[in-house]
C-alpha atoms as a printed R data frame, in Angstrom:
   type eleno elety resid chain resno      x      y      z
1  ATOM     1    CA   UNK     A     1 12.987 29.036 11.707
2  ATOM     2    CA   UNK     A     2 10.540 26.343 10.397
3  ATOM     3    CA   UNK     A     3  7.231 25.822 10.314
4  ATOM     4    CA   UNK     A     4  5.705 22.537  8.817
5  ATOM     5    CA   UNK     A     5  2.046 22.042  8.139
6  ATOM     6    CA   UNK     A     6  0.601 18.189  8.286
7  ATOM     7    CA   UNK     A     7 -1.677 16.311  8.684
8  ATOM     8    CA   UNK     A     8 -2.214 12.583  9.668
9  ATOM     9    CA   UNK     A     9 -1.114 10.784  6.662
10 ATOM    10    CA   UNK     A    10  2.207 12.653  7.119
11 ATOM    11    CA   UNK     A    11  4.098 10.631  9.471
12 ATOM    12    CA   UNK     A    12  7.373 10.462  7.179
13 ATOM    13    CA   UNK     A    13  7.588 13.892  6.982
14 ATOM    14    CA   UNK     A    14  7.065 14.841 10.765
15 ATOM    15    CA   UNK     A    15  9.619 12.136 11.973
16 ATOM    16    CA   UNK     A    16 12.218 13.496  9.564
17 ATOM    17    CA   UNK     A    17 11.494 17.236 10.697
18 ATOM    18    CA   UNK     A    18 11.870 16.638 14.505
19 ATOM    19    CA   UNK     A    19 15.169 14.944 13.839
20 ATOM    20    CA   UNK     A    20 16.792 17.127 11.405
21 ATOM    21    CA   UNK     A    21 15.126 20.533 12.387
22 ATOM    22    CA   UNK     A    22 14.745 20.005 16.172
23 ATOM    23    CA   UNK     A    23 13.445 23.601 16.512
24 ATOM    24    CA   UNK     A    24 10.636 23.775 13.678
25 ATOM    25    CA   UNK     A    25  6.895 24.789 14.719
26 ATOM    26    CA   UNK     A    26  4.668 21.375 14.015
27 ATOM    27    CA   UNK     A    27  1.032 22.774 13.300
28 ATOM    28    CA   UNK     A    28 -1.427 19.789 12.638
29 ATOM    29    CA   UNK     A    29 -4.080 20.243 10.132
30 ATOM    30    CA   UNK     A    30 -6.941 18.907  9.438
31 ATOM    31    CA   UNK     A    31 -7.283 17.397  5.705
32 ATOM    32    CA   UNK     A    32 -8.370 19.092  2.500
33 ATOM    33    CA   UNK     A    33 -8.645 18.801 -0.843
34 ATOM    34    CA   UNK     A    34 -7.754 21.903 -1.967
35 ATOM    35    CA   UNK     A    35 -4.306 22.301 -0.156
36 ATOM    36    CA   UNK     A    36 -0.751 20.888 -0.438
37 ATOM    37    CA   UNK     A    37  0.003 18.570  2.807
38 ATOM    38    CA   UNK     A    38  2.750 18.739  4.331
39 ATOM    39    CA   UNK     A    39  3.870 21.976  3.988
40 ATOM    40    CA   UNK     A    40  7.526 23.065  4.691
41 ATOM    41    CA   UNK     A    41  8.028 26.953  5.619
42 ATOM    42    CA   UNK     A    42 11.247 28.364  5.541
43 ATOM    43    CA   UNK     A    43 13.243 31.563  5.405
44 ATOM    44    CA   UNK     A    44 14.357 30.239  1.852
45 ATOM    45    CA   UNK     A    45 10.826 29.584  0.812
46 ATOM    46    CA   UNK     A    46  7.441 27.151  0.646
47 ATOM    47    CA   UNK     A    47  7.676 23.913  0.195
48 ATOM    48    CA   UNK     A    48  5.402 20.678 -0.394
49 ATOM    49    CA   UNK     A    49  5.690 17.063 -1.325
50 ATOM    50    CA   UNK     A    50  9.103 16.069 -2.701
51 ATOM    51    CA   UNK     A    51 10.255 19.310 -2.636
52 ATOM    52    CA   UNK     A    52 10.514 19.367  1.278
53 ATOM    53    CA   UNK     A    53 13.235 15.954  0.580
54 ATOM    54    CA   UNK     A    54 15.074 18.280 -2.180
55 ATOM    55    CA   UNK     A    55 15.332 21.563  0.067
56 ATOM    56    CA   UNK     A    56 16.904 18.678  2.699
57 ATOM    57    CA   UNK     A    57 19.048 17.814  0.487
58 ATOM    58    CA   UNK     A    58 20.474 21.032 -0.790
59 ATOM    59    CA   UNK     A    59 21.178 22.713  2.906
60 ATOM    60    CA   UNK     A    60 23.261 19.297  3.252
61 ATOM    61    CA   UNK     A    61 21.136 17.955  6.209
62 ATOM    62    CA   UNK     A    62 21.472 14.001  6.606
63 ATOM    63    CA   UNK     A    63 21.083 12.332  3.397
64 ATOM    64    CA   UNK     A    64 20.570  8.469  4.787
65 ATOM    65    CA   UNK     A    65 17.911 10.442  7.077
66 ATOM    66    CA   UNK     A    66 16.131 12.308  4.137
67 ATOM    67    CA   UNK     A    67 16.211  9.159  2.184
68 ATOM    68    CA   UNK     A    68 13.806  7.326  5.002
69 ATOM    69    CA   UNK     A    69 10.890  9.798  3.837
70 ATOM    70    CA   UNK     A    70 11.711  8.775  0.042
């Protein structure tokens, strides 16, 4: 199970979830300063940025759909 938190400047991110984790919860934020967007939560951890491309890249999802986000 996955949950990612984004927001609107995300678009990457959510385009590369729904196709490589069909089944993940999408919750839509609203913007703040204070907190990491998107957000990538996992059974193997918490993940933000970058890291959500890395932790794609090590369960061996897609790697010419991963790159897209890059």
């Amino acid at each position: 199970m996955a949950i990612l938190l984004y927001n609107d400047g995300d678009a990457d991110v959510l385009e590369i979830i729904r196709k490589l984790i069909p089944n993940a919860k999408l919750v839509r934020v609203e913007s703040t300063d204070d907190a990491p967007s998107p957000l990538l939560i996992t059974e193997d951890g918490v993940f933000s940025g970058y890291e959500i491309y890395s932790y794609l890249r090590e369960k061996g999802l897609p790697s010419d759909i991963v790159r897209q986000g890059e």
